[in-house]
N, C-alpha and C positions, 0 to 999 in steps of 0.2 A: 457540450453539444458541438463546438466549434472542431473539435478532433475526434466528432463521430461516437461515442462511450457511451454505450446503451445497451440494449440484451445481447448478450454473446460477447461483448468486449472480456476480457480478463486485465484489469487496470490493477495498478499495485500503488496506494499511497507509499512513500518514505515518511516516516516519523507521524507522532500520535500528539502533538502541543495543538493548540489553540485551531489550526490553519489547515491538521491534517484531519481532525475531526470532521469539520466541515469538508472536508474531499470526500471520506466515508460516507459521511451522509449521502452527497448530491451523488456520488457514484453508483448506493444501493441506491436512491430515488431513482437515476436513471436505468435502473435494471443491470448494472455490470454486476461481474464476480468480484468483488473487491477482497485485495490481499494487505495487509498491513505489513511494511519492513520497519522494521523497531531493535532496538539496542536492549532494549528492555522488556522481558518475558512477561513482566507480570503487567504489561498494557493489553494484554491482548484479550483479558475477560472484557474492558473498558470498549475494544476496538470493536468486539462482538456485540456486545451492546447497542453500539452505535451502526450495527450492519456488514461489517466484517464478514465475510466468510473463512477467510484465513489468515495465518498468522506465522509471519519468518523473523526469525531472529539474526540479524544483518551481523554477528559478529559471532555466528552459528558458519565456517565455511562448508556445509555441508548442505545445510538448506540452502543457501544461498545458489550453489553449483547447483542446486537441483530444484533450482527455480529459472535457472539460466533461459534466454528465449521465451520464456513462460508466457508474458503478457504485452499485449497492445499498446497497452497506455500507461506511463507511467507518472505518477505524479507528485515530483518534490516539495516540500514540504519543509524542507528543513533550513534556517534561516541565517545559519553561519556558515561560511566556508567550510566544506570537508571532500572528498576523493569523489567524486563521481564512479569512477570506471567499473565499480562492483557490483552497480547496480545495471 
């Protein structure tokens, strides 16, 4: 709530563990379009489950470019060092 994420946002979790679950969640709860960015294809039946409406595969450089700009709010997730910049 604190950065606005509710009908019409387009937010994108990064990564599907323990921490990004719960972002899917509260972000379909709060009405956004939630996108999952994941390294791993086959999280995305799991991310849909959980309220996902989409699904990019972060080491796909093609969805990625053509997700560029895409979304309001982004939400990391992910718990060890790695590159920011491509997302």
């Amino acid at each position: 709530r604190q950065y606005g994420v509710g009908p019409g946002t387009k937010m994108a979790v990064v990564g599907l563990g323990g921490l990004g679950h719960m972002g899917v969640k509260f972000g379909a709860a709060l009405g956004a379009h939630v996108t999952i960015i994941t390294t791993t294809p086959e999280k995305g039946e799991d991310a849909r489950a959980l309220g996902a409406h989409d699904v990019i595969v972060s080491t796909d450089p093609e969805q990625m470019e053509a997700a560029a700009t895409r979304f309001d709010f982004i939400l990391n997730t992910i718990p060890v060092s790695h590159e920011i910049d491509g997302y």
